[in-house]
N, C-alpha and C positions, 0 to 999 in steps of 0.2 A: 666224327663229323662227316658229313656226306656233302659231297662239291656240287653245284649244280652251275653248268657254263652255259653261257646267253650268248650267240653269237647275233648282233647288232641290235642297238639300244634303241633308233629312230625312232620305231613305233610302239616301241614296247614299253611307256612311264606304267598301264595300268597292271600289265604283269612283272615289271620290278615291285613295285610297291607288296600287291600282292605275293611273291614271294619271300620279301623282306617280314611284311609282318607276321612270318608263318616260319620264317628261319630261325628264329632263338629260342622258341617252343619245339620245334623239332631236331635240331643240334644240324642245322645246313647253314653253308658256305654260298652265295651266290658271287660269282666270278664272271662280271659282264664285259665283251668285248665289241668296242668299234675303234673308227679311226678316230673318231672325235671324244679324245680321254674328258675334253671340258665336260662335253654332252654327258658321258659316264657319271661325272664325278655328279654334273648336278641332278641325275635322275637318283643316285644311290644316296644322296644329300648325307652323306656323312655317317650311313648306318654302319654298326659294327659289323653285323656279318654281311656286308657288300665289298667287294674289293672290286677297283678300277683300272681297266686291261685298255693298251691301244697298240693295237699290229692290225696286219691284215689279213685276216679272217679265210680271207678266198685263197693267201698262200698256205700249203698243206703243211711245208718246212716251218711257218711259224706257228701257225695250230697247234701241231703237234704235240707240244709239250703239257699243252694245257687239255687236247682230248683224253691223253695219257689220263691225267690226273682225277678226272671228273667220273662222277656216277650216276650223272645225264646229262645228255646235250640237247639244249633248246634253239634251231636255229630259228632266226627271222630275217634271215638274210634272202636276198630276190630265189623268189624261187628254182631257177635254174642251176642254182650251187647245190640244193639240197642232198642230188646222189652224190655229189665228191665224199661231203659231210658224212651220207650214211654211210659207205663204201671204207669212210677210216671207222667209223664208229662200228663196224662189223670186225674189222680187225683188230681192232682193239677190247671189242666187247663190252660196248658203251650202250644203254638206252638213248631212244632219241623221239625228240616231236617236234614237230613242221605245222604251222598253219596249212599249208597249200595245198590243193589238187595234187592225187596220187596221180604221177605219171607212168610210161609203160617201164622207164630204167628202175624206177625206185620199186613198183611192184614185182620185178624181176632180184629182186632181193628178196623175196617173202619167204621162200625157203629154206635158204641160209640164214636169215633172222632168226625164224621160228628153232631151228638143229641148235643154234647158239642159244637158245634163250630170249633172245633180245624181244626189246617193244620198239616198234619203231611206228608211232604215230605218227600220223594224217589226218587235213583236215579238220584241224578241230580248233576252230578259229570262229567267228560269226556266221561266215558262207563262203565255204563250205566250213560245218564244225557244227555249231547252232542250229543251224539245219535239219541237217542230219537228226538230231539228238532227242531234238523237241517235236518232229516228225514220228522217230521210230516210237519213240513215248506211245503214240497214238496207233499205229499201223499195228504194235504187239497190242496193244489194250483188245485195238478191236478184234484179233482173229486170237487171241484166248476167249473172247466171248463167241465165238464161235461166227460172227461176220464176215461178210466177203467185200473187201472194198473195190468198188468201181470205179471211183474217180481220187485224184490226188491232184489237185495245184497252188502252186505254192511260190511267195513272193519277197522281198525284199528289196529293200532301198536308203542309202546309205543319204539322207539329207539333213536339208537346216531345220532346226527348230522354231516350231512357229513363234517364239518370241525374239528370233532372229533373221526373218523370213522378211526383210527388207527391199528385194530387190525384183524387179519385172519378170524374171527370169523364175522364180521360187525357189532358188538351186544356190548353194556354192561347194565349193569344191570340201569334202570332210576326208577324204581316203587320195588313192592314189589319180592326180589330174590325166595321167596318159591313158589309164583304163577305160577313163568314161570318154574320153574325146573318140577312141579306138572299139568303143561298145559295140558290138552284137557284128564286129569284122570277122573275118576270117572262112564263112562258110554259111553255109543255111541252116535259118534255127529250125529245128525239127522236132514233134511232137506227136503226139494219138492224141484224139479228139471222137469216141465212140468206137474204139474200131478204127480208124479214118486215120490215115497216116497222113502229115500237115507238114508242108514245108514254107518256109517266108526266106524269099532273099532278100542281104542286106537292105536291099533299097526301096524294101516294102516294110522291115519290122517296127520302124517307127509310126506305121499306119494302121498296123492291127493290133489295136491296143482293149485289153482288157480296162470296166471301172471298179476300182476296189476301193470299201469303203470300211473306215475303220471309227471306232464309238471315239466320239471326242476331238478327233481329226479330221475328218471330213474324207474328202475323197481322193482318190490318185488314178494317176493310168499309171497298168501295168503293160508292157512289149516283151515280148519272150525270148529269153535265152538261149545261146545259139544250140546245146544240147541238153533235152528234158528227158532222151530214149534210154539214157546210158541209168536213168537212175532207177530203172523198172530194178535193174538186178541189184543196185546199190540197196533198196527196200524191199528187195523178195518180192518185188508184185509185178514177174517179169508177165503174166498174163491180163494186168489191166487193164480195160477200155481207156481210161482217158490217162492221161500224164502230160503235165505240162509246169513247166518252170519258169519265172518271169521277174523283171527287174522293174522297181517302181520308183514313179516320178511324180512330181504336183502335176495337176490337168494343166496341159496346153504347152507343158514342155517337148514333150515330145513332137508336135505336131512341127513346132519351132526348128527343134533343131533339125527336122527333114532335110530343112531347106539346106544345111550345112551338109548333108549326106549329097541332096540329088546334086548339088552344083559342085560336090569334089573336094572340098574341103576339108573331109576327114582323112584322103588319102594321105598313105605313110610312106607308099613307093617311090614316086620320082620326088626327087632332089627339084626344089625349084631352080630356077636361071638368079641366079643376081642377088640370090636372098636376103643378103644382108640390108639390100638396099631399098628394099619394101616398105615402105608404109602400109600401115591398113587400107588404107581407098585401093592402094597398087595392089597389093596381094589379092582384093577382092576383085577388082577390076580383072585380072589378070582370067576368072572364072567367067566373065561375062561377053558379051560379043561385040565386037568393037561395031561402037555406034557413035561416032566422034560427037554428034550433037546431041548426045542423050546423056543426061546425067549418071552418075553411077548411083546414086540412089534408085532415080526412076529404071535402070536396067536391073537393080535387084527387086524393084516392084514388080517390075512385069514374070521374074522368074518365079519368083514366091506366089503370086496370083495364081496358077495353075494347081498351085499346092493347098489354097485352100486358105493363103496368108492373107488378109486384105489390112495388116496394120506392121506395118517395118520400127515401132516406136523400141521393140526390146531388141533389134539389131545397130538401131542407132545408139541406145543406152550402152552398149558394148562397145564403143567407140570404132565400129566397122568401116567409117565413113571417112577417117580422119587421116588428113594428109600429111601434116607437117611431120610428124614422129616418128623415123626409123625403125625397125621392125629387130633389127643389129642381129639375127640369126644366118650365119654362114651354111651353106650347104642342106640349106632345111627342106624338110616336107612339109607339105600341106598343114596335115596333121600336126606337126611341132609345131610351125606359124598359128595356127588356131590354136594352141593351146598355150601358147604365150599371151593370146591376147585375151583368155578367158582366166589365165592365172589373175591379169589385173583387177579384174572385176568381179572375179566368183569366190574373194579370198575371204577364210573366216576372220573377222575382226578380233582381236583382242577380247570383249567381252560374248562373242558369240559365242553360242553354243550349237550343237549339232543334233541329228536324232535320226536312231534305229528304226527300222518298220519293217515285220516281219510278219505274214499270214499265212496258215496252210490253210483248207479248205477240203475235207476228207466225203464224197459221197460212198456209203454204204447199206450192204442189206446184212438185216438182221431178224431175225423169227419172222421173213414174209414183210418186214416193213422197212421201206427207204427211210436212209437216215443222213441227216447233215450236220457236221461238224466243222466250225471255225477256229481254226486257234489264232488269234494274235498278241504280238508283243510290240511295246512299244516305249525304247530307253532313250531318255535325254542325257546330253553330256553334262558333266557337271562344270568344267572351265573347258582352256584351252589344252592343258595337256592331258585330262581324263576326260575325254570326250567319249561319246557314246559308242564310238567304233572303238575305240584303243581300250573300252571295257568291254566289251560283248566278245571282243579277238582276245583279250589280254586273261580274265577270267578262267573259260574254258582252258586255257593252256596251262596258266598256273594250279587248276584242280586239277588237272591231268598228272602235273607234274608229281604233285602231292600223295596221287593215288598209286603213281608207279613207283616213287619212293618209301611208300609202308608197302609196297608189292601188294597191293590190293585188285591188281588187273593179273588174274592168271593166262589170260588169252596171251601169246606169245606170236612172234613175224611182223610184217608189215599191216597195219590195222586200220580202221576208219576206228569213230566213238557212237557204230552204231548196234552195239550187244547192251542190255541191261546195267549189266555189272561197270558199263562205265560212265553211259548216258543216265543212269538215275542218281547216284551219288555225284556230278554237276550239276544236272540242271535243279535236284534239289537245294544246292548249292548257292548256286544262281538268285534262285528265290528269295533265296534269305540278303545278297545281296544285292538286291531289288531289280532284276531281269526275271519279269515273270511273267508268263502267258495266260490269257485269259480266254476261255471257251465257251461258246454257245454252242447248245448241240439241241437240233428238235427233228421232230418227224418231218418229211416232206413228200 
């Protein structure tokens, strides 16, 4: 019997499940660990080959005994743990796979990986994972037919499903609330655009927005990621003219939440004064200019006006405005204050569901003629705990797991899932369990 250890359960019902129904046909053990053994118990719902772990994961002395025993480690725990994880899992000479972005410490393993043997995926999760996967599909298609691609962009967005799609906003929270409040922070998104090297500072990305339009769905803005250059090498097409990578939303959200960028609100840096003792009108008030006889409504009209805003109705529906109800956050940031009061309001309901949306857009030449390629995909959740993101991330990882367990991946070190031999038996995979991309492809 071959062990497989799951370090933390949160997000991962659609990859227990899937590796549960694939454990008594293949003679595997899955051994899931979090703190919350209840959470354990009811995601593994009493399968025989599930057993129910609760320590903690982040200390190495408790791990230990179960990295020892296992014949792959699946972590899902916050990505910044992942080197400790590989770092035992080398020592021990354990396979291993991570949803996350390959960082610079865990690509500094690739060497030692590869001398040991070991696989130590990356990335292969929705996005990054999916991506990748369903991209290179296309990128190898065209340059065996002897094509040269010229352009590549490419987009995703983690939202509600339009039979759930109730709210002014078009939006609620499906994946992690601090990412999207903290979107496109940290630096300038940068891109090629012909040749034409493109930069957006944060306080512009929500204004240059791409419209994408997908069959059946209607349309969306896309705003671009803060790094689109890194992925020339990720796809071999370190010589393309255009690349760019972007994050999608329903129209007119983005325009919206400007207002929350230009006026400060998303900041994570200083610590408010008093925070606990905030209400919403105060915490907004606090952005605005003290105008003692101007409302704080009318002082958030005047700052939105310049932006383009002339209707405040979906900042009032988020209760922006509202005085009586303490905020009860100690020592907070901006950013955590706004994302407290967007948890109330953008939360999935019990019967909501959520949904995937993913487009690349490939321009190439081929025998003398431009050529245009769309791929999209587009998965609904099915309830609350298989939702559309915890299959598109949950999937990929348990095919993975699958494929390194019959050793069907001979590529060895630190990996992406973007070679053949890994990316076609998924996503063909995928297909069958109804994550499938759809391509229109004509001359232009």
């Amino acid at each position: 019997m071959k062990r497989i250890l799951l370090l933390g359960a949160g997000s991962a019902t659609t990859l227990i499940k899937y590796l549960l129904d694939h454990a008594v046909g293949n003679n595997w053990q899955l051994r899931v660990v979090d703190r919350s053994l209840d959470l354990v118990k009811h995601k593994l719902a009493d399968h025989p080959s599930g057993v129910a772990l609760s320590f903690n994961a982040l200390d190495r002395i408790e791990r230990w005994e179960e990295l020892q025993q296992a014949d792959l480690v699946i972590s899902m725990l916050p990505a910044r743990f992942h080197v400790e994880i590989a770092r035992d899992c080398l020592e021990l000479k354990k396979h291993l796979i991570t949803p996350s972005y390959v960082s610079a410490e865990m690509n500094a393993l690739n060497e030692e990986a590869r001398e040991a043997g070991l696989i130590f995926m990356n990335e292969i999760g929705v996005d990054p994972g999916l991506d990748h996967m369903s991209a290179m599909r296309i990128v190898d298609s065209i340059k065996n037919q002897g094509g040269e691609i010229t352009g590549f962009k490419s987009y995703c967005g983690g939202l509600v499903a339009p039979e759930s799609d109730n709210n002014p906003w078009n939006y609620k929270f499906t994946w992690n609330p601090r990412n999207v409040v903290l979107a496109a922070q940290g630096g300038m998104a940068c891109y090629i655009d012909r040749h034409q090297y493109k930069y957006i500072p944060y306080t512009q990305v929500f204004t240059r927005l791409d419209t994408i339009s997908v069959d059946g769905y209607g349309d969306f803005d896309g705003y671009a990621n803060r790094d689109s250059l890194s992925y020339r090498h990720i796809y071999g097409l370190e010589d393309i003219p255009t690349m760019y990578r972007g994050t999608l939303r329903k129209p007119g959200f983005c325009k919206d939440w400007n207002a929350f960028v230009q006026l400060g609100l998303t900041d994570d840096h200083l610590v408010l004064q008093d925070s606990e003792n905030l209400t919403p009108r105060t915490f907004v008030n606090a952005f605005l200019p003290f105008e003692e006889e101007t409302p704080v409504e009318q002082k958030w009209m005047n700052a939105c006006t310049p932006l383009g805003i002339t209707d405040i109705s979906k900042f009032e529906w988020l209760g922006l405005f509202d005085g009586s109800t303490k905020l009860g956050l100690k020592n907070a940031t901006a950013a955590q204050i706004l994302e407290k009061l967007l948890l109330d309001k953008w939360v999935l309901e019990p019967h909501d569901k959520d949904m995937l949306v993913m487009v690349h857009q490939f321009t190439y030449l081929l025998n003398d003629e431009r050529r245009f390629i769309e791929s999209s995909m587009v998965n609904l959740g099915d309830d609350q705990e298989h939702t559309a993101m915890s299959k598109t991330v949950g999937y990929p990882v348990g095919i993975c797991a699958k494929l390194i367990l019959k050793n069907q991946i001979s590529e060895r070190g630190v990996l992406l899932p973007t070679k053949p031999e890994i990316y076609n038996p998924i996503l063909d995979e995928l297909e069958e369990l109804g994550i499938a991309f759809q391509e229109l492809e004509k001359v232009v």
